[in-house]
N, C-alpha and C positions, 0 to 999 in steps of 0.2 A: 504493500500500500504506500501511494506518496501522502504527502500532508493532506491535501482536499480530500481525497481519497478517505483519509484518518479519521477527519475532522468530520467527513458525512458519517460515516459509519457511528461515531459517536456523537452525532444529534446534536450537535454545536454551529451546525451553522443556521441562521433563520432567510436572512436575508442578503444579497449582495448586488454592487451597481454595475458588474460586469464579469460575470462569470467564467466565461471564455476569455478575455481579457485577460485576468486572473489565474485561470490555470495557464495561459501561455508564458506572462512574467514568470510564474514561479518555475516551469519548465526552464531558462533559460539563466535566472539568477539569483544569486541571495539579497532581501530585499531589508532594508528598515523599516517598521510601523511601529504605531503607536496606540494606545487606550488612554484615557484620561479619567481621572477620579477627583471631584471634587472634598476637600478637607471641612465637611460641614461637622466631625465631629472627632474626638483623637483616638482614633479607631474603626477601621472597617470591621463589617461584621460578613458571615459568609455570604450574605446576598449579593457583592461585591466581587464574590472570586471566580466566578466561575471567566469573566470576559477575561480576568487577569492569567487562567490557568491556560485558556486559549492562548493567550498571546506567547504564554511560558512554550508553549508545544512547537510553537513557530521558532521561536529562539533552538530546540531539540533538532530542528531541522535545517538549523542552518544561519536562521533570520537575525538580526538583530531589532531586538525590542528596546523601545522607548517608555516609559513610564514619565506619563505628565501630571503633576499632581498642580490642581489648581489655586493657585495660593490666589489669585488675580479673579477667575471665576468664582471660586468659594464665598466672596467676598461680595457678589453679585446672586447667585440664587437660580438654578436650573427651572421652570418654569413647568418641566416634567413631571407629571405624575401626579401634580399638586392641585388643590384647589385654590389655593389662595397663596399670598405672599410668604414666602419664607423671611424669617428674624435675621436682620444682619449682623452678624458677627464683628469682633473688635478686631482691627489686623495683628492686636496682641496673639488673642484666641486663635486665630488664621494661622499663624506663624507656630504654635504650641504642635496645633493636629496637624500641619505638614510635616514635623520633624517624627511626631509620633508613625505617623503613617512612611515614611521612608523607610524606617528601621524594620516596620513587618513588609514592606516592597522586599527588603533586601533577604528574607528567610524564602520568599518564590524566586526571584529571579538569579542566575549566576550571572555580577556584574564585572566578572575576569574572562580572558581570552577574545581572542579574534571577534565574536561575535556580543561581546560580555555589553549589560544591559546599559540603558544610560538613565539617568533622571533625571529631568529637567522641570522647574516651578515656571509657570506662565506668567505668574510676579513681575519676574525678570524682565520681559518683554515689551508687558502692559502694562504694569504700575506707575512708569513715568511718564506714560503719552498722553497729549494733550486733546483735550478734547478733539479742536477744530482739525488735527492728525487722524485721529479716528475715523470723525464724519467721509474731510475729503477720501481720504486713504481707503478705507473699506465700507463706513456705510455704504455712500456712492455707489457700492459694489452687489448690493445686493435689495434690489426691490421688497417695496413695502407687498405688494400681492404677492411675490413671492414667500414673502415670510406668512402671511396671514394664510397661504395653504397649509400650513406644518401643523403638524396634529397638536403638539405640545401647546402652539400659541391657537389654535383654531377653538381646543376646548375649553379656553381661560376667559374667553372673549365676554362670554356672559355673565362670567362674575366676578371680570374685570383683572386688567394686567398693568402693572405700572411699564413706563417704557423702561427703566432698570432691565426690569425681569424679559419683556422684549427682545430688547438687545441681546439677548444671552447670546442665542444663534450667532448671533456675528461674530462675538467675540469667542466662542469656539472655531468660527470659523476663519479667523486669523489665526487663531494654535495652528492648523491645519496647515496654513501659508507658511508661517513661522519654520515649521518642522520640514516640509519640504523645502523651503529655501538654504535653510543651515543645518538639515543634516540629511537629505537627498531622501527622505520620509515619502512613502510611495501608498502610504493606507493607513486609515484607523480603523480599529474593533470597536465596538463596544454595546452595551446589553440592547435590546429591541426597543424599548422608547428614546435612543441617542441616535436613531436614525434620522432624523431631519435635520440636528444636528452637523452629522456626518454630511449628509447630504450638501447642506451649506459650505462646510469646506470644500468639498469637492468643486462647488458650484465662482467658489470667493477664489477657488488656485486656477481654475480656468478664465473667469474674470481678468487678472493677473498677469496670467501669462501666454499671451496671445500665438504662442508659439502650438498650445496645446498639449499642455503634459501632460501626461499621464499615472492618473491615479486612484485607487479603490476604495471603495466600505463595502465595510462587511457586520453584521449584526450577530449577535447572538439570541438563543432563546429565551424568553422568561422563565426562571425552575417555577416547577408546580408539581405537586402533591396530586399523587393517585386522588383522594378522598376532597379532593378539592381547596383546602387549607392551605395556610400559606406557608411556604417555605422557609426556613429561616428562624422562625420564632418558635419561642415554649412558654409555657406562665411565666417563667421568671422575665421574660422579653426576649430582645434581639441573642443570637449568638456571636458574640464577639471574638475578634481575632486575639484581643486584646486580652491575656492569664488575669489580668487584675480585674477587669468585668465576666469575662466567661471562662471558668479555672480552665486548665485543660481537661480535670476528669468529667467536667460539666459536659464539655464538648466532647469527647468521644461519647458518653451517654448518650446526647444529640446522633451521634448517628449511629452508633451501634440499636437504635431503638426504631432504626429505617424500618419502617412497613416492607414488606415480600412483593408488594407491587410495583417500589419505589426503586429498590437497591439496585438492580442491573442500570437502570438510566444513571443512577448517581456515582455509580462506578464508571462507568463511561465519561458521564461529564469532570468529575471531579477527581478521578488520579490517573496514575499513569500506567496503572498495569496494562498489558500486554492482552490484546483480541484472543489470544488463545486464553491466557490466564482470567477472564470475562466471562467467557464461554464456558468454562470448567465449573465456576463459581455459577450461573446462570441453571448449569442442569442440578447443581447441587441445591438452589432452592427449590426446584420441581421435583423433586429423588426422595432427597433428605430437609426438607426446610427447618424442621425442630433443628437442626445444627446447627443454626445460624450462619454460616461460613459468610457467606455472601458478607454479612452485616458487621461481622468480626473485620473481616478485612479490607473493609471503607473505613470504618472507625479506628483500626490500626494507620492506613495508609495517611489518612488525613491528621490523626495527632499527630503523628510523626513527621509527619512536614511543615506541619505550622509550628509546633509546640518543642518537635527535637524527641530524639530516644527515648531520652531519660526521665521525659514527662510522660511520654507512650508508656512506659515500664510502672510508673507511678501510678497511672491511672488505672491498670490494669490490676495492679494490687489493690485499689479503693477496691474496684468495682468487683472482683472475687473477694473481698474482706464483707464486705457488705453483703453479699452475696449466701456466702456463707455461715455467717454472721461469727467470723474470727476477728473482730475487732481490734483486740487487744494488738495485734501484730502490727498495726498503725502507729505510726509517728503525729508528734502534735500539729504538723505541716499537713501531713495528709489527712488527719480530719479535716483540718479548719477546710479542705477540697472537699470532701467528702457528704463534709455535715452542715453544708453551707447551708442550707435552704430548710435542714430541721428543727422544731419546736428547739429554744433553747432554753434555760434559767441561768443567769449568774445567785451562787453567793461571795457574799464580799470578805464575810468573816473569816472563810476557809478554816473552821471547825471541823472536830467531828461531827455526824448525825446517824439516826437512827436509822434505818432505809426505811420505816412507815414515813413519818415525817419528813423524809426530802421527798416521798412521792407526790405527798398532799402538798407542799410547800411549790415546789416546780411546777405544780399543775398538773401532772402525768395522771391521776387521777384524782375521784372527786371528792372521796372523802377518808377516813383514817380505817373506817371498816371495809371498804371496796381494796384499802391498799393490804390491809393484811391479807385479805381472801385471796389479791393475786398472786402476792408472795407464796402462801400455801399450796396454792393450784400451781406453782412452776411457771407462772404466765410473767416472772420478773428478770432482765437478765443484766449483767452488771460486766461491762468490758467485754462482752459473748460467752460469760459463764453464767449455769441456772440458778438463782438464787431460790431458797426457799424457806430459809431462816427470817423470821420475821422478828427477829429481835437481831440483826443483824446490821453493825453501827459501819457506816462508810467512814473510811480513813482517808490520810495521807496515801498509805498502799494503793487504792482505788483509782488515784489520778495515774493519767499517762503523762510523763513528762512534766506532772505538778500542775498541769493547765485543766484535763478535760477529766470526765468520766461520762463514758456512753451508757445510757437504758435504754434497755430492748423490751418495750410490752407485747404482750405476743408474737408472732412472727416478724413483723414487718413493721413495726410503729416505734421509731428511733426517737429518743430524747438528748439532747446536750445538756452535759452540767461543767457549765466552768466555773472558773475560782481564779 
């Protein structure tokens, strides 16, 4: 298989402005492109990667990728997807989440060798132009009817668009010019509503250069959920790339928890295993589904490229500790991953206690006779051992590491007690 070839097979491509085009460039040479990502927050979350993984597989083949991170756009407001105006950001704030977001740029892309990645902020280009440089220079370049066909500005019309948020187009579409003039940039990617967009550059470099260069877009899918639901999110909210918002054992949860409908597409879009190693994994959830396979090794492929080994290796120990509820073998680093999101109590005294009393005290349950009867019943467990002593006083022994001690009421109902 060559790239297009790759890239149909694995359902990444949606749209393009010249397909034959496109397969003839790439038959003849290795090309530069770009994706752009606006810094509205410091942190991408996975709804973000997949345009970015595409463009990784181009770099695999040859290509050199650009990554533009919009320090100059951000600062303006994509007009996509929105109903109404986005909140402008401080260029302090602007300046924070590019820096943040290059650092996880640089965990995808290899920015060494022949072909090694580049990064470039649109800041640089357009933060110092002056208006009446803009108007002449590129407004000039692209019609008002022209813009008012584009999906993004066509659906805002009714509930109203500032010319700010207008302009976006344009000023993507000089990125466009920009990259082709200073670094021989021949295509952008990026998700299915950056199509107009895109379009616009293509539209602002022919304007340009009357010579007729030549140059592509290309689109990606929107991800979407068998069951309809959206991709991306869980009660807690967005999945972040980001260990400090989404731990890494949060995130392999996220996708080891893929639905049987889901997991072949998501293997496909989102690593890089190999068409035969897909295929293998694909009869394995028709065959054997209770094995999970498929769903193990997304969730392995994807910590381990975002997050690094040794957080894959960590996450895999929560998530068999909890599993089978050997707690105790946890470090105070791995709960605090672990036990993010269950019922907690501090106390402050760090005393001893009775274990009826810190049940009724913590909340675990609702009164002093409900907690003896669990106790008695086996229904208590303390670090993943059964308790059943009901006159039995929690220590110092009881903490891991002086911080935590985990309750387990019946099978599955985890309590935190720090100190």
């Amino acid at each position: 298989m060559n790239l297009l070839e790759e890239l149909e097979w694995r359902g990444v491509i949606y749209q393009q402005t010249d397909e034959e085009g496109l397969k003839e460039l790439l038959s003849k040479e290795k090309i530069s492109l770009y994706c752009g990502v606006d810094p509205t927050a410091d942190s991408m979350h996975i709804g973000h990667l997949l345009p970015y993984l595409t463009l990784r597989r181009f770099q695999k083949y040859g290509h050199r990728p650009i990554i533009l991170v919009g320090g100059a756009t951000g600062m303006i407001g994509d007009p996509s997807g929105k109903r109404e105006e986005r909140k402008l950001q401080s260029e302090e704030t602007i300046k924070k989440n590019v820096e943040a977001i290059k650092k996880q740029m640089e965990k995808i892309f290899d920015f060494e060798g022949e072909n090694g990645a580049i990064m470039v902020n649109n800041y640089d280009w357009t933060g110092s132009m002056d208006v009446i440089t803009f108007l002449r220079d590129y407004g000039k370049n692209i019609g008002v009817n022209y813009m008012l066909a584009k999906d993004t500005i066509a659906s805002r019309l009714e509930s109203g668009i500032s010319f700010t948020e207008f302009a976006y187009t344009i000023l993507q579409g000089m990125d466009f010019y920009h990259l082709y003039k200073n670094y021989d940039c021949k295509m952008q990617i990026g998700g299915s509503d950056q199509w107009g967009n895109i379009t616009t550059g293509l539209e602002m470099i022919r304007k340009l250069e009357p010579e007729g260069a030549k140059v592509f877009g290309l689109t990606i899918p929107l991800v979407t959920k068998a069951d309809g639901t959206k991709f991306g999110k869980t009660e807690s909210g967005a999945v972040w790339l980001d260990p400090e918002k989404t731990t890494p054992y949060e995130f392999y949860q996220f996708w080891i928890n893929t639905a049987d409908a889901d997991v072949i597409k998501y293997l496909k879009y989102f690593t890089f295993l190999s068409k035969e190693e897909i295929e293998a994994l694909e009869k394995s959830v028709k065959t054997e589904p209770h094995m999970r396979k498929a769903q193990r090794a997304l969730a392995e492929e994807m910590t381990r490229f975002i997050h690094g080994e040794e957080a894959l290796q960590q996450a895999i120990k929560i998530s068999e500790a909890l599993f089978s509820g050997n707690v105790k073998e946890l470090t105070a680093a791995e709960i605090e991953q672990g036990f993010k999101d269950v019922p907690s109590h501090e106390f402050k005294d760090g005393g001893e206690m009775g274990i009826v009393d810190l049940l009724v005290q913590a909340g675990i349950v609702s009164s002093k006779r409900q907690a003896r009867e669990d106790v008695a019943n086996g229904a208590i467990y303390i670090n993943g051992e059964r308790m059943n002593d009901i006159n039995y006083v929690i220590s110092e022994a009881d903490r891991i590491e002086g911080k935590f001690t985990i309750i387990r009421r019946g099978k599955k109902k985890y309590f935190l007690i720090r100190y």
